[in-house]
C-alpha positions as CSV (number, residue, x, y, z in Angstrom):
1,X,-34.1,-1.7,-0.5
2,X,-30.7,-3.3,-0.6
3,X,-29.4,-5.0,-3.7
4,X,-26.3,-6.9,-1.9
5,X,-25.4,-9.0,-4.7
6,X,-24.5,-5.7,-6.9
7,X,-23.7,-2.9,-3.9
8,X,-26.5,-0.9,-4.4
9,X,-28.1,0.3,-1.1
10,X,-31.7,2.5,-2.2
11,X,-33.1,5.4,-0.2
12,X,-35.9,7.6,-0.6
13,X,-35.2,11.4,0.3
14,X,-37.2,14.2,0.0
15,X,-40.1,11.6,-2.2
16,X,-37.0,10.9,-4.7
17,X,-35.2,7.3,-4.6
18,X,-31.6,7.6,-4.7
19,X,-29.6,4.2,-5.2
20,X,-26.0,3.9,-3.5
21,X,-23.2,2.0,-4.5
22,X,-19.2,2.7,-4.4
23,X,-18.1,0.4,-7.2
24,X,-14.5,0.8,-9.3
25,X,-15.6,3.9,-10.5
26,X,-17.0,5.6,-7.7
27,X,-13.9,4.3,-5.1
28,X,-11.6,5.8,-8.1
29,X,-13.5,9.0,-8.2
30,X,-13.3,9.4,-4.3
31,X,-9.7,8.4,-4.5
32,X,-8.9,11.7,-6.7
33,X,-10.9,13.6,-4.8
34,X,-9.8,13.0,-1.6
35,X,-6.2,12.1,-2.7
36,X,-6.2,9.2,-0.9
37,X,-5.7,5.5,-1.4
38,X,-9.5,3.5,-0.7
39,X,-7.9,1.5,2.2
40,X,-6.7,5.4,3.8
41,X,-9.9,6.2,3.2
42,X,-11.4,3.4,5.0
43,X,-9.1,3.7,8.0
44,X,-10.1,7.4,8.3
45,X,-13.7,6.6,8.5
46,X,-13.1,3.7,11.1
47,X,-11.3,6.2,13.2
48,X,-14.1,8.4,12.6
49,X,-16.8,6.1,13.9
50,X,-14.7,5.0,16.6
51,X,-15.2,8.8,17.9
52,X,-11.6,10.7,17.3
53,X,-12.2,13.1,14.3
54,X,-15.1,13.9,13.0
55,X,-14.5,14.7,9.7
56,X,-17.2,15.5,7.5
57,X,-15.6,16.6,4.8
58,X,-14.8,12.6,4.5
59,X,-18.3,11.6,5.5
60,X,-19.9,14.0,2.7
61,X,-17.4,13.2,0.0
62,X,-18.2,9.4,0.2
63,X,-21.8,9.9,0.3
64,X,-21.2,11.8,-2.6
65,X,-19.4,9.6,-4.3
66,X,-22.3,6.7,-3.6
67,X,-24.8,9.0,-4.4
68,X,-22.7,9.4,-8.2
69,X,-23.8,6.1,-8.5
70,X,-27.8,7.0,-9.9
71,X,-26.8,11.1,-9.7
72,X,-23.8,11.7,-11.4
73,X,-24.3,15.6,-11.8
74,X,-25.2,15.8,-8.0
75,X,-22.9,17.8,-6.5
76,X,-20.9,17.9,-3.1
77,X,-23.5,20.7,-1.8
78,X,-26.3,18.4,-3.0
79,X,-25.1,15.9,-1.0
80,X,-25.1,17.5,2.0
81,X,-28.2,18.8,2.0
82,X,-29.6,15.5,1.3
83,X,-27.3,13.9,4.8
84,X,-29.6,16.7,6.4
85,X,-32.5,16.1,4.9
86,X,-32.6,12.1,5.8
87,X,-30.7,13.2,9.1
88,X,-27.1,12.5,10.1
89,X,-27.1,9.7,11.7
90,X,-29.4,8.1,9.0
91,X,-26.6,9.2,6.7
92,X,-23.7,7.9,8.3
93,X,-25.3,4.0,9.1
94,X,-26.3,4.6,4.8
95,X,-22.2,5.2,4.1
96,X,-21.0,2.2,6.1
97,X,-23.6,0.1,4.9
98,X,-22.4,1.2,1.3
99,X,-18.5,1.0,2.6
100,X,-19.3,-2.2,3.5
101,X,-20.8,-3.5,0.3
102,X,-18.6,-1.5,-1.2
103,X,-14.7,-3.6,-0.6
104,X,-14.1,-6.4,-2.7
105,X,-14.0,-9.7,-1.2
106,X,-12.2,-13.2,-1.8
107,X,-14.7,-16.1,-2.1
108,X,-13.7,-18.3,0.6
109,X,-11.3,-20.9,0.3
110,X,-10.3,-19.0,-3.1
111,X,-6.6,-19.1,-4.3
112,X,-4.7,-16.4,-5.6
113,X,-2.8,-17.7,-8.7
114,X,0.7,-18.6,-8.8
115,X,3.1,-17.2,-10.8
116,X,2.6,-15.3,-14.3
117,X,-1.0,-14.8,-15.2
118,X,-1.8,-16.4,-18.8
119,X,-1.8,-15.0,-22.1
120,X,-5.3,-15.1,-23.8
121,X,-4.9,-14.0,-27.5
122,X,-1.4,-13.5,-29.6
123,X,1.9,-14.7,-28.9
């Protein structure tokens, strides 16, 4: 089940329901784990699924990172084993589903504000 409103993408592996979602703090935690900005990050794993480098150190560590979002003690091993365990290529249509959700948008026809943002509060 799919909660698209919030980013949360839910899986059941191995008889256990897992939800998915790369939010602030899982794109931040992926970020210092991977030492890359989130739009590196996404690049990589467009080049991946365009077929040039498989890299599954990437693939895991954003499953990972997902997976943080209702497991936060899972660790990088876990989450392999679960990518197995649901197979691979159910595992990498879950991590661009939840890249996908994941990247902030702009409401259409939105306007970024002009100049200096407002004080709220003192002087």
């Amino acid at each position: 089940m799919t909660n698209s409103v919030k980013g949360v993408v839910t899986r059941e592996i191995d008889g256990k329901t897992y939800g998915f979602r790369l939010g602030t703090n899982e794109w931040c935690e992926l970020e210092d784990a991977l030492g890359k900005s989130t739009t590196a990050i996404v690049r990589d794993l467009e080049a991946m699924a365009k077929g040039k480098d498989v890299d599954q150190r990437l693939f895991r560590a954003i499953f990972r990172a997902a997976l943080s979002f209702s497991d936060p003690e899972a660790t990088a091993h876990d989450a392999g084993n679960m990518m197995e365990s649901m197979g691979l290529e159910a595992a990498g249509l879950l991590v661009v589903e939840v890249v996908q959700l994941g990247m902030p948008k702009q409401t259409a026809g939105a306007k970024r504000p002009a100049g200096k943002p407002k004080r709220v509060g003192r002087p």
